[in-house]
Each structure stands twice: as structure tokens, then as C-alpha cells.
C-alpha positions as a Markdown table, in Angstrom:
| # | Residue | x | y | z |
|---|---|---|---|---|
| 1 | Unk | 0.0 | 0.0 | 0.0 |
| 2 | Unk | 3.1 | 2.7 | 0.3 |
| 3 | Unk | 2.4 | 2.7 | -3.3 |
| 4 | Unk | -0.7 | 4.5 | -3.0 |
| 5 | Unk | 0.4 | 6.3 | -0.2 |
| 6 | Unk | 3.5 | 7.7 | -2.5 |
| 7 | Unk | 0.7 | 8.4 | -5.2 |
| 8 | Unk | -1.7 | 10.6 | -3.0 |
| 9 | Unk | 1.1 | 12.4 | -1.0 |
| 10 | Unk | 2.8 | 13.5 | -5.0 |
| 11 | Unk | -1.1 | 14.2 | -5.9 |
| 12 | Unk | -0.5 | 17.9 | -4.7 |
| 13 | Unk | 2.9 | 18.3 | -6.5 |
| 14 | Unk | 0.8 | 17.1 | -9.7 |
| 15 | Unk | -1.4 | 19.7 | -9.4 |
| 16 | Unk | 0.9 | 22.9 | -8.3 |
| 17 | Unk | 3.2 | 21.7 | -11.4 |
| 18 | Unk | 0.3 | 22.4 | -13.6 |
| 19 | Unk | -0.2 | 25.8 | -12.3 |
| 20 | Unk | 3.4 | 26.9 | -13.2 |
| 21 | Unk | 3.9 | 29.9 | -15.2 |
| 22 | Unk | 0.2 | 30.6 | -16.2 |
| 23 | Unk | -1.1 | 33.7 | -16.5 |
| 24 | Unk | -4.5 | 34.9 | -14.9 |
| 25 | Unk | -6.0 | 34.8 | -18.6 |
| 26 | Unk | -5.3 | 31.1 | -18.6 |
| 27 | Unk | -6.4 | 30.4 | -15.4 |
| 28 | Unk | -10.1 | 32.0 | -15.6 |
| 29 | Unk | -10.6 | 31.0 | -19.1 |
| 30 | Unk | -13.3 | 28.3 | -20.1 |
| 31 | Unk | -12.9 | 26.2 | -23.1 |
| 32 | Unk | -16.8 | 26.6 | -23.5 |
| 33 | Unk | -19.9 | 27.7 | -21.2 |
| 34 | Unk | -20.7 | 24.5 | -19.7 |
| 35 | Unk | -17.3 | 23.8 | -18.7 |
| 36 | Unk | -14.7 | 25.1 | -15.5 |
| 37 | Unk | -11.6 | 27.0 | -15.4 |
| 38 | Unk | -8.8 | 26.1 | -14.2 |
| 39 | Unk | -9.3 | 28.3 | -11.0 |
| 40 | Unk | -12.9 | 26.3 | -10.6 |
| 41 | Unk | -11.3 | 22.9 | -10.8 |
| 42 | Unk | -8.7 | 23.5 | -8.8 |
| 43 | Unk | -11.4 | 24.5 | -6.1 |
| 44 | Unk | -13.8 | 21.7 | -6.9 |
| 45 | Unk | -10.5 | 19.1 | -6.4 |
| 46 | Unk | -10.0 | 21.2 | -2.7 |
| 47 | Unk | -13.7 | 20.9 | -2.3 |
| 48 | Unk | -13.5 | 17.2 | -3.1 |
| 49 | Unk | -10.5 | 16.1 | -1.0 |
| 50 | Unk | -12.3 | 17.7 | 1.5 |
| 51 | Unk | -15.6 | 15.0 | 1.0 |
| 52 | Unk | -13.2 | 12.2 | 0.0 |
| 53 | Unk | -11.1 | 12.8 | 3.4 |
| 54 | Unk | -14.1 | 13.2 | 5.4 |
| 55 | Unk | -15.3 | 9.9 | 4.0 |
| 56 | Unk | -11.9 | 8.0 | 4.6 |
| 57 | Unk | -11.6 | 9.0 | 8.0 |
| 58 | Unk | -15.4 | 7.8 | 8.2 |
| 59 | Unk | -14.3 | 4.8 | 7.1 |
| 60 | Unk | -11.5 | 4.5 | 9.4 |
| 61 | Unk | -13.1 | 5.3 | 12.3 |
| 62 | Unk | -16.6 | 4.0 | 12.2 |
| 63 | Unk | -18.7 | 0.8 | 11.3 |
| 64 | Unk | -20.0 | 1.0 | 7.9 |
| 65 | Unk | -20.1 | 4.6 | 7.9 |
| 66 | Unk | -22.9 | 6.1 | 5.5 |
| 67 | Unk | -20.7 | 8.1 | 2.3 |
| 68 | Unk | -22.8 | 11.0 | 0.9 |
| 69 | Unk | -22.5 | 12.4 | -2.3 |
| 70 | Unk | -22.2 | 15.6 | -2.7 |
| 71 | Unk | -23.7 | 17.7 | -6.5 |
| 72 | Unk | -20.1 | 19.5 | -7.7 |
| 73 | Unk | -21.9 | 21.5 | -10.7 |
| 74 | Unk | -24.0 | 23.0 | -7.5 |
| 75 | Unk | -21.2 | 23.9 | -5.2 |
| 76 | Unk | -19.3 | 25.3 | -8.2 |
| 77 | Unk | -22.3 | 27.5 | -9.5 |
| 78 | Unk | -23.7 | 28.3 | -5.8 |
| 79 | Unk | -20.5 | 29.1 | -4.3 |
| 80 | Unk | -19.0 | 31.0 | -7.3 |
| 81 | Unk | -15.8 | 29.5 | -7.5 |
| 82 | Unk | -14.8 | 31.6 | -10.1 |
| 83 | Unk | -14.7 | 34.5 | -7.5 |
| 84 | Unk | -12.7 | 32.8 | -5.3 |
| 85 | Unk | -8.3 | 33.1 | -4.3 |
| 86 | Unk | -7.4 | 29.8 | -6.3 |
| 87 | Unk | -4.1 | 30.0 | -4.1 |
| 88 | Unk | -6.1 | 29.6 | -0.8 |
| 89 | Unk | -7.4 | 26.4 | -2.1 |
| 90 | Unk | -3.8 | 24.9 | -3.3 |
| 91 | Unk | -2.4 | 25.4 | 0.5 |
| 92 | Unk | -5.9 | 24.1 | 1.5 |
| 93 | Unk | -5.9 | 21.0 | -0.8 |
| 94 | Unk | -1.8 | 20.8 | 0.6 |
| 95 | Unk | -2.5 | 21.2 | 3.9 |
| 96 | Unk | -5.4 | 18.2 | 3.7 |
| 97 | Unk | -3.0 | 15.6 | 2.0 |
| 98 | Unk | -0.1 | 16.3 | 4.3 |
| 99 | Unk | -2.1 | 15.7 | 7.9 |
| 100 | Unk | -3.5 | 12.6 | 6.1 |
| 101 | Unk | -0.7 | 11.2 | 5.4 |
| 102 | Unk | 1.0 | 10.1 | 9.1 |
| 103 | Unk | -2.8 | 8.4 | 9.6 |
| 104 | Unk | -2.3 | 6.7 | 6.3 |
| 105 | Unk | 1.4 | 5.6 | 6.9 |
| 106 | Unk | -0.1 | 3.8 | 10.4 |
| 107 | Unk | -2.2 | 1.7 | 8.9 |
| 108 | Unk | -2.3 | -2.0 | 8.3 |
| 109 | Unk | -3.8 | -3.9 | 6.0 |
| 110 | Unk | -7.0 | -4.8 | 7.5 |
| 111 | Unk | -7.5 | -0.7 | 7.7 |
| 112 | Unk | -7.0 | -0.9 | 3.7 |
| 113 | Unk | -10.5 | -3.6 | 3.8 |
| 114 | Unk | -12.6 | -1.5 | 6.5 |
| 115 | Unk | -15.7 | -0.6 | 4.0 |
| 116 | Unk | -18.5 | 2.5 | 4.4 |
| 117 | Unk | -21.6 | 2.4 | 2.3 |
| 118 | Unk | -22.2 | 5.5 | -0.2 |
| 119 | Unk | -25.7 | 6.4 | -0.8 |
| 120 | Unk | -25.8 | 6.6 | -4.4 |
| 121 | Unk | -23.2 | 3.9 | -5.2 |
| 122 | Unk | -23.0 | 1.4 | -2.9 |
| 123 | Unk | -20.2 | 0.0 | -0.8 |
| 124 | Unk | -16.6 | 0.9 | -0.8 |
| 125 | Unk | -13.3 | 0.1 | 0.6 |
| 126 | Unk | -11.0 | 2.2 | 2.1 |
| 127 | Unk | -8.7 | 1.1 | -0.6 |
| 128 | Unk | -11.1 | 2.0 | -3.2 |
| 129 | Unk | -11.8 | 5.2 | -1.2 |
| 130 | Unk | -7.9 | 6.2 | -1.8 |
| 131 | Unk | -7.7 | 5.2 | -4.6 |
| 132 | Unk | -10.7 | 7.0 | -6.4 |
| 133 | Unk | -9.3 | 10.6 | -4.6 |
| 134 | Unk | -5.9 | 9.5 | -6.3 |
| 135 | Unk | -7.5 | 9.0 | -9.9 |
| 136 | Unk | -9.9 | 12.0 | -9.6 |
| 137 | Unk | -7.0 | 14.5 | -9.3 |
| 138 | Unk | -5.1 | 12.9 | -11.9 |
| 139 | Unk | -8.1 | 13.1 | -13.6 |
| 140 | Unk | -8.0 | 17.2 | -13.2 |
| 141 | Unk | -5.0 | 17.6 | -13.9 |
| 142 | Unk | -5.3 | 16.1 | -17.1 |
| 143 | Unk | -8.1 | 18.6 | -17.9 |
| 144 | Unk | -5.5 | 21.4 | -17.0 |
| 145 | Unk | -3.0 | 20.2 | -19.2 |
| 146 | Unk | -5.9 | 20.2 | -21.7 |
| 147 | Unk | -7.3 | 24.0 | -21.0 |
| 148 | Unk | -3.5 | 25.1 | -21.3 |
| 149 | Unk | -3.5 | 23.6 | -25.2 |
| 150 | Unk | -5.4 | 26.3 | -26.1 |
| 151 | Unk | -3.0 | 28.8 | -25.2 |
């Protein structure tokens, strides 16, 4: 599992990597109307972590904890996210990986099978858990590298 643990402490470096050298053009532009900037995903991955962390210690701590899902389009339009400091969020989404990650390096393998039940999509592992908030920031920073084509 120090694998995964590897994976979701460099998630963060991932992300600031992308950010490099772009401009404030780049960062509020969207490719089309229905889609985020980079300044909105990087706040809906913060926003995110936050869920997905709150759901592994869940998992952690409790007995078949209940994992709700949460509507991303709505905290993205409702909370504006296009108004918000961006920079805030990276030393938010930071500061959430790196207190994580002494829980994570204590952990044995049973801890890697505890399970909580989501209710939209069923049961999940705490492996799965990890491993989905791995993939979804990969997943966004792919769409960064994407948006940053353009320019």
C-alpha cells in the first residue's frame, strides 16, 4: 500500500506543477460555457478532498459509515468559484493531504478492507476510497493540461 500512499502524498505536487507559469488569462478562461476553469477545478479538487477525506476517516473510524454524495456542478455555481483566491485552495488542498498522510502511513492492512456504504453507489473500501481521490485529481490535472492547449 506505500504505493498508493506515494501516489496521493505527490497528488498535490501534480497539481501545483500544472499551475506553473500561467497567467490569470489562462487560469479563468473556459474552453466553452458549460465547462470550469482552471481556478474552478482546482477548487472543486480542494472541495472534493475535502468530501473524499471526510469519508476515509469515516471509514476509518466507524462501522459501515454512510458516504454521501455531494452535487459538484452546485457547489461550483452556488458558491462561485470563479470568485474565489485559487491560491487559498492549493495550500488548503496541501495542507489536507499532508495531515492525512502520518494516519495513512499507520495503517495495516485490515484498515485498507474497512468498508463504508455510499448512498448513491454502494459500498466501498477504504482502498477504493484512496484510490478513487488519487485518480480524480489525476483526472483534473489532465483537464489542465488540456485547457492550457489552447494557449
Amino acid at each position: 500500500m506505500k504505493h498508493l500512499i506515494d501516489e496521493y502524498k505527490e497528488s498535490y505536487n501534480k497539481m501545483v506543477t500544472e499551475m506553473e507559469g500561467l497567467t490569470k488569462e489562462q487560469i479563468l478562461y473556459k474552453p466553452n460555457e458549460n465547462s470550469w476553469s482552471i481556478r474552478e477545478i482546482i477548487i472543486h479538487v480542494t472541495d472534493a478532498e475535502l468530501v473524499h477525506v471526510h469519508r476515509m476517516k469515516s471509514v476509518l473510524s466507524e462501522n459501515n459509515p454512510i458516504l454521501t454524495a455531494f452535487d459538484q456542478d452546485a457547489w461550483t455555481s452556488k458558491l462561485q468559484t470563479q470568485s474565489l483566491d485559487h491560491k487559498l485552495y492549493l495550500t488548503l488542498l496541501d495542507a489536507m493531504i499532508n495531515s492525512f498522510i502520518p494516519i495513512l502511513t499507520k495503517l495495516d492492512e485490515d484498515d485498507f478492507l474497512r468498508v463504508g456504504t455510499h448512498n448513491v453507489e454502494g459500498e466501498f473500501t477504504f482502498k477504493e476510497l484512496l484510490e478513487h481521490s488519487i485518480e480524480h485529481i489525476q483526472n483534473h490535472v489532465e483537464q489542465i493540461r488540456k485547457i492550457k492547449k489552447v494557449f
